[in-house]
N, C-alpha and C positions, 0 to 999 in steps of 0.2 A: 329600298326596303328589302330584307335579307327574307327567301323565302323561304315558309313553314317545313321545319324535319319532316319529312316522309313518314307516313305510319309504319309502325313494324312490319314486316310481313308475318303475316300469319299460315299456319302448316294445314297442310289435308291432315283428314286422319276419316277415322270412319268409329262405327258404333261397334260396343261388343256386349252379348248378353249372353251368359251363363247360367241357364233356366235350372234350377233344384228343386226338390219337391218340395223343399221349406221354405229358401228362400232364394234371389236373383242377384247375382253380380252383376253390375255393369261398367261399362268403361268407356271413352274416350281412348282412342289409339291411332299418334299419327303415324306420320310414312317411314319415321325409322323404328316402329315396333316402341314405344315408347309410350305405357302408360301416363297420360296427362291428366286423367281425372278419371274417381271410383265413386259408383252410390250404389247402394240395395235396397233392394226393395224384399219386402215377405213374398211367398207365391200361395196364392191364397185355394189352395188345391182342395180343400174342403167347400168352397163357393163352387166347386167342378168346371170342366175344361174353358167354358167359355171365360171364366173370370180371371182364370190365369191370362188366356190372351188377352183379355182387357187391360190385364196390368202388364202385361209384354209390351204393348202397344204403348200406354203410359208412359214407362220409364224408359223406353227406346227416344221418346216425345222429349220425353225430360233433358234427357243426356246432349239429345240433337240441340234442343232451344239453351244449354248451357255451353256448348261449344265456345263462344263468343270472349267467357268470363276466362276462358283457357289459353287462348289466345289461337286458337284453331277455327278455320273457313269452315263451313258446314261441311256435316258429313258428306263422305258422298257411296257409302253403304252401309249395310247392318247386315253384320256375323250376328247369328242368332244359334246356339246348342242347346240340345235340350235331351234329357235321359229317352231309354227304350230303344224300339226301331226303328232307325230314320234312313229313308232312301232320299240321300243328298242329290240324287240327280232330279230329280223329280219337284224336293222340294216339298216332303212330304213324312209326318207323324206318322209312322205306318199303327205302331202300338206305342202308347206310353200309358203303362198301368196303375201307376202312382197318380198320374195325374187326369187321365180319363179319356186320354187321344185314341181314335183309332182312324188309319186314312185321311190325318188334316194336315189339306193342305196351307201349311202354315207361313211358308214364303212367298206364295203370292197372294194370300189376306193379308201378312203385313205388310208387304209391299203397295198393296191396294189402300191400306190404310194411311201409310206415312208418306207416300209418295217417294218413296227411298229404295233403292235396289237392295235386297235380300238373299244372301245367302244363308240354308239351313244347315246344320249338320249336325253329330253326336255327340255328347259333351265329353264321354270317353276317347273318340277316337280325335278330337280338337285336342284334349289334351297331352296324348301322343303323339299330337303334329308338334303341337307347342313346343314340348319336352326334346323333340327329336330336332327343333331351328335353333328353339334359342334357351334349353337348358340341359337338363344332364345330359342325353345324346347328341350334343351339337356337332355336326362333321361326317355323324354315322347315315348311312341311308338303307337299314338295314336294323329295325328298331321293334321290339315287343314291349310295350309300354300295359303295367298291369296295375289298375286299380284295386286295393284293395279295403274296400269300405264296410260301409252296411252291408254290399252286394259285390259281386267280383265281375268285370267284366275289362276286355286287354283289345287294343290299338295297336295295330299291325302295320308295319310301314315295310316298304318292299320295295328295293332299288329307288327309295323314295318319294314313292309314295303311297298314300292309306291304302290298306286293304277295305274294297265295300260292301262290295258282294250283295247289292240289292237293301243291306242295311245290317244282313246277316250277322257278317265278319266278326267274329271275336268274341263271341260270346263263350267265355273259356269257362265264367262261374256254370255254368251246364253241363259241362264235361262228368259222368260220371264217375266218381272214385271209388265209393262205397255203392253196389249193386244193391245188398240190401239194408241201405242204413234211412234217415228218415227222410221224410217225402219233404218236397218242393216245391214252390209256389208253382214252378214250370209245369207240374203235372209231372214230372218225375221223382227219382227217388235216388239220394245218395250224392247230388252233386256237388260238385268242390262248394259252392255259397253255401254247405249246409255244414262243412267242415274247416272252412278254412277262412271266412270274412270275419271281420272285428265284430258283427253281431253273434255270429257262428258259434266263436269262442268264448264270449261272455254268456252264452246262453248253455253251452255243455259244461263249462266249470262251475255254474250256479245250480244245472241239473244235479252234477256229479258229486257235488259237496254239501250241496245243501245252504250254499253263503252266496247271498246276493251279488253281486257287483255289479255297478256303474256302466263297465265298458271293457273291449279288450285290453284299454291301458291298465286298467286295475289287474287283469290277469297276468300281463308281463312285469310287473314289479311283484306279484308273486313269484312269478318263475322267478325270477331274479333270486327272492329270497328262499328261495329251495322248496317250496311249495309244492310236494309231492303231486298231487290233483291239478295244479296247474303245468305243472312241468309236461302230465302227459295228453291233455287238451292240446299245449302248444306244440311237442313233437308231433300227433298226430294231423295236426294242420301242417306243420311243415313236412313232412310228408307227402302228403296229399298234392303239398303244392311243388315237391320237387317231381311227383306224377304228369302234371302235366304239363309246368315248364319242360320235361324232357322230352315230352310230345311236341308241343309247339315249336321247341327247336329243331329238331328233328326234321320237323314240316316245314320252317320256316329260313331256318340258317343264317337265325337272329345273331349279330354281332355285337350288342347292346340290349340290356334289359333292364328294365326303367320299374322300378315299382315307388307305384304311390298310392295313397288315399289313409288313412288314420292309421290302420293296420301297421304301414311301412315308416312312421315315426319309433318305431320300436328300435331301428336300425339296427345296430349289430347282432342284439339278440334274434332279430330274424332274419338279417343277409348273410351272416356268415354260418347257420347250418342250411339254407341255400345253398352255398356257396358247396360247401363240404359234400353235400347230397348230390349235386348237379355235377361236381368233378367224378364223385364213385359214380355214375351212373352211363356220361357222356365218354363217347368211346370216339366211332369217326368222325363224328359232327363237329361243324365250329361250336370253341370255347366261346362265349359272352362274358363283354364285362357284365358284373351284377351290380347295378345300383340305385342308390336312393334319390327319389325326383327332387329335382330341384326348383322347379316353380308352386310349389304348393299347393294350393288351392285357389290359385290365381291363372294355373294351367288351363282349365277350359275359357276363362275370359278370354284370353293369350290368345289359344286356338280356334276364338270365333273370331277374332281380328284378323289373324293368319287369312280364311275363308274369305272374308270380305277384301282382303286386299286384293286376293287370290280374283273375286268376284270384278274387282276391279280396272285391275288389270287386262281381265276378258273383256269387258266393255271399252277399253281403253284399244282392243288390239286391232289394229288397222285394217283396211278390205284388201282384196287380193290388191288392187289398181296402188294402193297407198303400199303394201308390204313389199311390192315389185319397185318401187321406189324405193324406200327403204335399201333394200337388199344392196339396191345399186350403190347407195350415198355412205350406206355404214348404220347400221340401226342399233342404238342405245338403249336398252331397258335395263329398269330401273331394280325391280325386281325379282330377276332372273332366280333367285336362293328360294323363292318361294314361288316359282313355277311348277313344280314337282307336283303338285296338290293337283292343280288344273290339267297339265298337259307337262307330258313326257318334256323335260329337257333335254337343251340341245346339245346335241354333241360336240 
């Protein structure tokens, strides 16, 4: 009697969750970065903090117990991003004001709850990890990656890896451009989110004309059609934003510059006087390419998987008595392109 085919083998992969203030991406992601499976969930931020995590907790549950129909081994972590300030070493909501975090520590409740390793981290600067492994800046390790949404906030990558800074890093929509122009949800007054995010722009050309709109897309197909009132909404964002792009560079000696979020589907109409501004402006600094992200809105899913492999990995990595071994035999990892995140690569 001829004995039964072997089951397929089945792949690792780990969990990815994309916390929003509306709603939740999630994913299945195995070991070659390879989305295998998506569900969302709403984020129920009106029920307040706890019920978000209730349903973090959920759809992490879900994703895990669906693994099987994917053809993927149980997870064996969970990337978890989520908006505000997150000190990823820690493992901790420092603020999320959208959603009502302050100081939760949100990687070892889930962990406590799923029995699953948890990595936290910021959905902006995940998705400038993302953007910088495996989409528009792939190769580069020297990446300013700039969301630009309802709110503006940029992912700093530096010789390869995030900039963190406690959770600080990047908060560029803060920057002030206009000293006295209108106040801020920050407690300040005049910041680029007040000038230059997709909500920003919809909000000063409907002050400035008196005619509703939708959103900033609705503004750029006026510019487009010569829309006097739109035209100088949009120049004086792009301004503002060739301000402190020439800051950041300056600081930074970005060799890649990634902009994404609603705003940056405008595409030419807003990278190319980018472009134009950032050349009159940049003198000894390295020139950046300027471009438009390529992972979408699937970037921060991306970059909570990145984390947990990253997560992974760390738990994966040998004791001294095993890596003195190693060393001697020849040591194989698997991951090496997405070491950068955890620990310095090697030389």
């Amino acid at each position: 009697m001829n004995a039964a085919p072997a089951p397929p083998e089945t792949s690792r992969c780990v969990v990815a969750l994309d916390v929003g203030g509306t709603s939740m991406k999630g994913a299945l992601v195995d070991e070659h970065r390879r989305v295998r499976l998506r569900q969302s969930f709403p984020t129920p931020a009106v029920q307040g903090p706890e019920a978000v995590l209730d349903q973090m907790a959920t759809e992490i549950a879900t994703l895990t117990a669906r693994a099987a129909e994917a053809g993927l081994a149980p997870p064996q972590a969970a990337g978890v991003v989520v908006p505000g300030i997150v000190d990823e070493a820690r493992g901790v909501a420092v603020i999320a004001a959208n959603i009502g975090w302050r100081d939760a520590p949100l990687a070892s409740v889930l962990r406590e709850r799923l029995g699953l390793p948890v990595a936290l981290g910021h959905d902006v600067r995940a998705g400038g990890l993302a953007e910088s492994r495996l989409g528009a800046a792939k190769g580069a390790r020297d990446v300013l990656f700039v969301a630009l949404g309802t709110g503006i906030a940029a992912s700093c990558i530096v010789d390869g890896r995030p900039l963190i800074a406690g959770g600080y890093a990047g908060e560029v929509g803060h920057v002030v451009v206009e000293p006295d122009g209108e106040p801020c949800g920050c407690g300040g007054r005049g910041c680029l989110e007040r000038v230059a995010s997709a909500a920003a722009i919809a909000r000063r050309y409907t002050s400035r004309s008196g005619v509703a709109v939708t959103g900033a897309a609705e503004v750029a197909a006026k510019v487009r059609a010569g829309d006097p009132v739109a035209v100088a909404v949009w120049e004086e964002a792009v301004a503002a934003l060739v301000d402190v792009l020439h800051t950041s560079l300056t600081l930074l000696g970005s060799e890649v510059v990634v902009l994404g979020g609603g705003l940056a589907e405008a595409g030419d109409l807003l990278l190319e006087p980018l472009r134009t501004g950032l050349d009159e402006r940049l003198s000894f600094q390295r020139r950046p390419r300027l471009v438009q992200a390529a992972l979408g809105d699937q970037a921060g899913c991306l970059g909570a998987a990145l984390l947990a492999w990253s997560l992974v990995d760390a738990l994966e990595e040998p004791s001294d008595e095993e890596a003195s071994s190693d060393d001697q035999g020849g040591h194989d990892r698997k991951h090496d392109e997405f070491e950068g995140y955890e620990r310095k690569a090697t030389p």
